[in-house]
C-alpha positions in Angstrom: -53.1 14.0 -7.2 -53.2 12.1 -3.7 -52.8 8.7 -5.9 -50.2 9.6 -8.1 -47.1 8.5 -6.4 -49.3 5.8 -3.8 -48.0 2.9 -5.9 -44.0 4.0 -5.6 -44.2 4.6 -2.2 -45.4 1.6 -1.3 -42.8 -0.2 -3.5 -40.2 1.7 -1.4 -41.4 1.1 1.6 -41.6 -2.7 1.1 -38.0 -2.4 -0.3 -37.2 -0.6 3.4 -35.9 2.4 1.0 -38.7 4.6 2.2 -36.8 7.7 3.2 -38.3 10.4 6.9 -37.1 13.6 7.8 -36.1 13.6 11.7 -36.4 17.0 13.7 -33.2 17.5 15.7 -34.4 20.5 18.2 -30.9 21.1 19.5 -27.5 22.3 17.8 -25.2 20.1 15.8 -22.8 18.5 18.3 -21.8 15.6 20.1 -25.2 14.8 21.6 -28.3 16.4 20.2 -32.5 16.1 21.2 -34.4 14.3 18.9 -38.2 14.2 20.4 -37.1 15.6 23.5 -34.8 12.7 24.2 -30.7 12.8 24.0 -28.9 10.5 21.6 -25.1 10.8 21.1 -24.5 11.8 17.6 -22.1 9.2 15.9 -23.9 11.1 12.4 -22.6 14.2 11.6 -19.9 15.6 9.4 -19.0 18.2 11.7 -15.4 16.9 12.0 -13.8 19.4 14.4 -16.8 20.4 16.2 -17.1 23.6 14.5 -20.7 23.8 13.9 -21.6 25.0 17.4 -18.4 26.7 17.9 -18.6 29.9 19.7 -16.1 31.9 17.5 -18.1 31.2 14.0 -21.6 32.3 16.3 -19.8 35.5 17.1 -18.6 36.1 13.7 -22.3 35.5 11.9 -24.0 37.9 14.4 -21.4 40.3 13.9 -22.0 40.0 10.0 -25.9 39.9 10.9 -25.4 42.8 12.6 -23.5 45.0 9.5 -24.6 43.0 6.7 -28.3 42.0 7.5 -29.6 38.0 6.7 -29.8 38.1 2.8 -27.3 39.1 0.4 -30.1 40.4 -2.0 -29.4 39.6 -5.3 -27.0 37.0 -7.2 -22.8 37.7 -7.0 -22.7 39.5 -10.4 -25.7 41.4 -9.8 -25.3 43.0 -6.0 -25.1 40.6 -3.9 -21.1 40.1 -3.8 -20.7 41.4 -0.1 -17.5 42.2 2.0 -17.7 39.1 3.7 -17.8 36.8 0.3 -14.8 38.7 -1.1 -12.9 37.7 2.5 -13.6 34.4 2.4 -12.3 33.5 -0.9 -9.1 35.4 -0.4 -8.9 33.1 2.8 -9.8 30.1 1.1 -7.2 30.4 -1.6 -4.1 31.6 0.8 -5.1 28.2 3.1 -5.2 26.0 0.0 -1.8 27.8 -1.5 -3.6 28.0 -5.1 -4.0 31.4 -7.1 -7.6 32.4 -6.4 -11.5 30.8 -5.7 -14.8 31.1 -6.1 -17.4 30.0 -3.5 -20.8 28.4 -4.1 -24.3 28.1 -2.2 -23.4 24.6 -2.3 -21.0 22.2 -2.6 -24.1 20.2 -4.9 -24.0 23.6 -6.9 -20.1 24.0 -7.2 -20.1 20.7 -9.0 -22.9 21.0 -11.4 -21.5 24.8 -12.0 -17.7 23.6 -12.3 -18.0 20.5 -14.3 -20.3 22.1 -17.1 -17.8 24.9 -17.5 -14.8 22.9 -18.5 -16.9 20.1 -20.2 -19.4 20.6 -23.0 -20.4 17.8 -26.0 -18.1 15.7 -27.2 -15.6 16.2 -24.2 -15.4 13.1 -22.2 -15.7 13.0 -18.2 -13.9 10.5 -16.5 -15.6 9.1 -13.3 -14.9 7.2 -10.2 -18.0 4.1 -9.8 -18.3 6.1 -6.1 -18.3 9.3 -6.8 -20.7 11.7 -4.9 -24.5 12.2 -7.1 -23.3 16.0 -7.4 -20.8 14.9 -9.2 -22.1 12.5 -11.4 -25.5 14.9 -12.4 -22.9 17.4 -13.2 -21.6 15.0 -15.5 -24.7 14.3 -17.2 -25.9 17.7 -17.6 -22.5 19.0 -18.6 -23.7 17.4 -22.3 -20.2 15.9 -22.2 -19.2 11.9 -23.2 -19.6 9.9 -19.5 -17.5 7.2 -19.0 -17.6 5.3 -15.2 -14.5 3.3 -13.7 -14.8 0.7 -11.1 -13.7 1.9 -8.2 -9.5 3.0 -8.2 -9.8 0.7 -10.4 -6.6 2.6 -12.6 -6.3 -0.3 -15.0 -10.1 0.2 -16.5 -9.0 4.2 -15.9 -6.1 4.3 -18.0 -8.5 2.3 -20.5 -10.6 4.9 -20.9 -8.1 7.0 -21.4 -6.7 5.3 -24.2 -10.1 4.9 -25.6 -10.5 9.0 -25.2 -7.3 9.8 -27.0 -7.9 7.8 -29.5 -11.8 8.1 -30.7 -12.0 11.5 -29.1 -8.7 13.4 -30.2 -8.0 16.8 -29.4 -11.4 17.0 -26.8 -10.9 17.7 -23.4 -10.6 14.9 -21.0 -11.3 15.6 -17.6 -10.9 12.7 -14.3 -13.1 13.5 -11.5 -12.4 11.8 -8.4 -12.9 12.1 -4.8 -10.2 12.7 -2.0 -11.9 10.7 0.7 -14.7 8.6 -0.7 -17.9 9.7 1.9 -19.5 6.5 2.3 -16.1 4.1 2.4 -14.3 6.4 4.0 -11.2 5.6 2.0 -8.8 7.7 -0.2 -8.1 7.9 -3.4 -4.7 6.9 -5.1 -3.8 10.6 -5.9 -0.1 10.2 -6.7 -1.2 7.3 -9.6 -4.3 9.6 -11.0 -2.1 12.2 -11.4 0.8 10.0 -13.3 -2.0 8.7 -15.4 -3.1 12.5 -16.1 -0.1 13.7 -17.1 1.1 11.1 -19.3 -2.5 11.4 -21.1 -2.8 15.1 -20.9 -6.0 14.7 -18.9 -7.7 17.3 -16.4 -8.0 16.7 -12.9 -10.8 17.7 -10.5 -10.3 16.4 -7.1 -13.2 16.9 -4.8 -11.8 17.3 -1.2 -15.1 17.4 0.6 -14.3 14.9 3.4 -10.6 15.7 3.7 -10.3 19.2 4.7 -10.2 20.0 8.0 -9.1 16.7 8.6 -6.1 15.4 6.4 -2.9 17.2 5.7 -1.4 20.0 8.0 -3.9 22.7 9.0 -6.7 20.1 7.5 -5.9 21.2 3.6 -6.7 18.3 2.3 -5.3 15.5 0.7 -3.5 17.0 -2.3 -1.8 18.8 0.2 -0.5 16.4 2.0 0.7 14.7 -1.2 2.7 17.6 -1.9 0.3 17.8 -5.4 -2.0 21.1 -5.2 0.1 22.0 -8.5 -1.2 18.9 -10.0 -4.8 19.4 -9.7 -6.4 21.4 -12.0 -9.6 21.9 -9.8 -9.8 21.8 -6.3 -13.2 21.5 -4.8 -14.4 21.8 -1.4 -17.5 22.3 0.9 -17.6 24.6 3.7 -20.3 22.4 5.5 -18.5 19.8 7.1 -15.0 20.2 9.1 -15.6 23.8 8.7 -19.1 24.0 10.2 -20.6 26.4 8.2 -22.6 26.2 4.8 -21.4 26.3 1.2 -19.0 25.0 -1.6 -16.1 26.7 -3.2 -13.1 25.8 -6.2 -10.0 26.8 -5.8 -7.6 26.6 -8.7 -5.6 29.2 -11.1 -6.9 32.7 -11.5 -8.1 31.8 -14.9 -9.9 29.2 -14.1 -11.7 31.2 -11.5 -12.7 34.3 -14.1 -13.9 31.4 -16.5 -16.3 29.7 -13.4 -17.6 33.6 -13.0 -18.7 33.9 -16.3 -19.7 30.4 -17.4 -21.1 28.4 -13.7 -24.5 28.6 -13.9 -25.3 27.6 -10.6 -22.9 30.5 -9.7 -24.3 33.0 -11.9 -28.0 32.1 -11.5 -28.3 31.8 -7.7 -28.4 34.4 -4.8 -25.1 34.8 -3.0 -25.1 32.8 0.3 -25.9 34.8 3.1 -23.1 37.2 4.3 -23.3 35.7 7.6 -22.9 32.5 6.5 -19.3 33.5 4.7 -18.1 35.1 7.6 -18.4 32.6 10.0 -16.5 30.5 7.1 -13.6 33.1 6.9 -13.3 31.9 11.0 -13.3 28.5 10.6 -10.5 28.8 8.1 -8.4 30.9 10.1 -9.1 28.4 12.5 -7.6 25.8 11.1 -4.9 27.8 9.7 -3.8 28.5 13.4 -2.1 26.4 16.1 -4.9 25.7 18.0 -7.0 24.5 14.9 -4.2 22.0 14.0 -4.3 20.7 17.4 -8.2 20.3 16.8 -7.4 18.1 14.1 -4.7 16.0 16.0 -7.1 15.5 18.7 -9.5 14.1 15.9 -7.3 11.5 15.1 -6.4 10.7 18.3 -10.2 10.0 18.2 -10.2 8.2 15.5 -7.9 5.9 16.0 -9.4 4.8 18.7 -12.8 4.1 17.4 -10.3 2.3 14.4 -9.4 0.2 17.7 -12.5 -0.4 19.4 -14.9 -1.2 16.7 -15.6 -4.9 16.3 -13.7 -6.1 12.7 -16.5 -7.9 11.7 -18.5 -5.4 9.8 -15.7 -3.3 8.2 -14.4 -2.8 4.7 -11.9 -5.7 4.6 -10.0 -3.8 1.8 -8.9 -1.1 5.2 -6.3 -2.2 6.8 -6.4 1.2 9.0 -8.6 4.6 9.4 -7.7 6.3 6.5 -11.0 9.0 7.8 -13.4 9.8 10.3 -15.5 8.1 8.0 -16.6 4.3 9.4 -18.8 2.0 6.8 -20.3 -1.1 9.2 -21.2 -2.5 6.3 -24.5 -4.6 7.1 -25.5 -5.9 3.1 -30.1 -6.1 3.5 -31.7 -3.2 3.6 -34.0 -4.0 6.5 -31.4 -5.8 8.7 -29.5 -2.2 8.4 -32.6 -0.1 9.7 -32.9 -2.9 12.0 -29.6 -2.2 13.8 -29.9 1.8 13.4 -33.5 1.5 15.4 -31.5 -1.0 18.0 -28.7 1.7 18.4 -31.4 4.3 18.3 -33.2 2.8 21.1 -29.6 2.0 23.4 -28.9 6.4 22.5 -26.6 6.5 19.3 -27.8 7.9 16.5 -26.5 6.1 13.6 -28.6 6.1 10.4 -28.6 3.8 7.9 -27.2 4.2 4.7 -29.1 2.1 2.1 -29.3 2.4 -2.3 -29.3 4.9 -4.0 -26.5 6.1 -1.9 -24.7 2.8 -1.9 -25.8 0.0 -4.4 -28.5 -2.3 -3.4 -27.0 -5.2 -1.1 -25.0 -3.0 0.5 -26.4 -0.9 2.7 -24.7 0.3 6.0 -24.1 1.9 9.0 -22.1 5.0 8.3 -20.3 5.9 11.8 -18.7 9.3 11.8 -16.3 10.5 14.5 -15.4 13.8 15.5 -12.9 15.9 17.5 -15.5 16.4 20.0 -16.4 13.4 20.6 -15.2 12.0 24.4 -13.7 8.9 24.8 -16.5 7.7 26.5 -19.0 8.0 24.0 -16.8 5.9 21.6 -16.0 3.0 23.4 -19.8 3.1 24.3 -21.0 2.9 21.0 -18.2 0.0 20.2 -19.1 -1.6 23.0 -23.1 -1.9 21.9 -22.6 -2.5 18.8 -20.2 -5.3 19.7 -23.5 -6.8 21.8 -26.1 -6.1 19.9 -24.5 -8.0 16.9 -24.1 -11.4 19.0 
């Protein structure tokens, strides 16, 4: 058993794909202890700073406290708590849609959501950079798979001739990220939904690495289009901006009763622990208040800065300007990557690198993420490095 997988490993690690779990001993925040040693934290998509925050601690003892750790058993069994049922009335009054349904996580909202509406001889629709949840709920959904370079709405609107026409009458459904999570650019809402309409197409728009930080009150980029009406499904993780744990869809009522009795990662898993959903149902009303919107402004604020300080050289060329808190240095070899991540590393940034499967091979990259609570400082020291150490 000790040889079985000797051989792969060693391919990886030649390959520099090789893959180690770090230890952080320290909350998520702006600087955390790795080793016993401090490193500013240029990794995390904890967007607002909420991970840490003192109002979502209080609220998950205080759920602790009358709810206990676990919630016991699976939603439609028992373990549908108090603190669940809040949550996703908050979720769907911030998000202005009908109802929603939350998830352990946002992995298991998109394997659960996607094989509800699609089975066989439906046909999925999917953007080349789509996140793997979404693409192995794709595959296991039994439906047709058909990948489009990416926003590339020519080859989109291709496929969707091709559906219509050797697939009538089957359901059709886009999937398609809001921010993209390792560009860190957005998708070309306004067109996808033209082209969905016009084909009678679903749309399933996953808004992972928008809320909490585009749109007013951080509710995401449909939202700020003005299109929530125009997306069938709205999907979401409560782990990032929001600093908690989980996934969740929001969408019509109907839809929501259909996701309860068909999701299978909803129906099959334990609920999430109560405490978990209750420091959600803060972080919500959070950002649903005037002090959370100023949380995101002050993100920006941050973000555009790092937008000004870090050296062009290794950035998409395709963004002219942040379009996210998301920052892909993009670096190509594998090893030259790891490389600067251990030089950063070594100067106190901790900035991993990003190298296939996550992005294709060639193209690996430092993924820099800022966030609200980031000070100045700490982001013109980090351009500033980088800046050297590439001379």
């Amino acid at each position: 058993m000790e040889d079985l997988f000797k051989e792969q490993l060693k391919a990886l690690r030649a390959a520099s794909l090789d893959r180690h779990l770090r230890e952080i001993s320290s909350s998520q925040g702006p600087e955390i202890e790795i080793d016993g040693r401090r490193f500013v934290n240029f990794s995390s998509n904890d967007y607002l700073g909420l991970a840490n925050d003192s109002r979502l601690r209080k609220a998950a003892i205080e759920a602790v406290n009358e709810f206990g750790v676990g919630a016991g058993a699976s939603r439609l069994i028992s373990g549908t708590q108090s603190p669940h049922v809040r949550l996703e009335r908050a979720l769907a009054k911030w998000k202005g849609t009908e109802a929603s349904l939350c998830f352990s996580s946002g992995y298991a909202a998109a394997l659960g959501v996607i094989g509800a509406l699609v089975s066989k001889n439906d046909v999925v629709l999917l953007d080349k950079l789509c996140h793997a949840s979404l693409i192995d709920g794709a595959k296991l959904s039994g439906a047709i798979l058909r990948v489009f370079p990416h926003s590339n709405l020519r080859k989109l609107e291709s496929h969707l001739e091709w559906a219509g026409r050797v697939h009538p009458g089957r359901r059709v459904l886009m999937i398609i990220e809001s921010v993209f999570s390792m560009d860190g650019d957005r998708a070309p809402l306004r067109d996808l939904i033209e082209l969905k309409k016009r084909f009678g197409a679903l749309l399933m728009l996953d808004e992972a690495h928008a809320v909490g930080v585009i749109g007013a009150n951080g509710r995401g980029l449909a939202a700020e289009e003005n299109a929530s009406e125009d997306v069938d499904v709205q999907m979401g993780t409560l782990s990032k901006a929001l600093g908690a744990s989980g996934g969740y869809i929001c969408g019509l009522r109907n839809l929501i009763e259909w996701l309860i009795n068909r999701a299978r990662s909803f129906i099959y898993s334990t609920a999430p622990p109560p405490a978990i959903a209750a420091a959600a149902v803060t972080a919500v009303n959070f950002l649903s208040s005037s002090e959370g919107e100023e949380r995101r402004l002050l993100l920006w604020a941050r973000i555009k800065l790092m937008q000004e300080l870090l050296p062009r050289a290794g950035l998409d060329k395709e963004q002219s300007g942040a379009r996210s808190a998301i920052f892909p240095w993009i670096v190509g070899d594998e090893k030259a990557a790891l490389n600067l991540a251990a030089a950063l590393q070594n100067e106190g940034f901790l900035v991993p690198a990003i190298r296939y499967p996550t992005v294709a091979k060639g193209a690996a990259r430092l993924r820099i993420t800022v966030t609200a609570v980031h000070e100045t400082a700490q982001i013109r020291a980090l351009c500033e490095t980088i800046n050297r150490l590439r001379c």
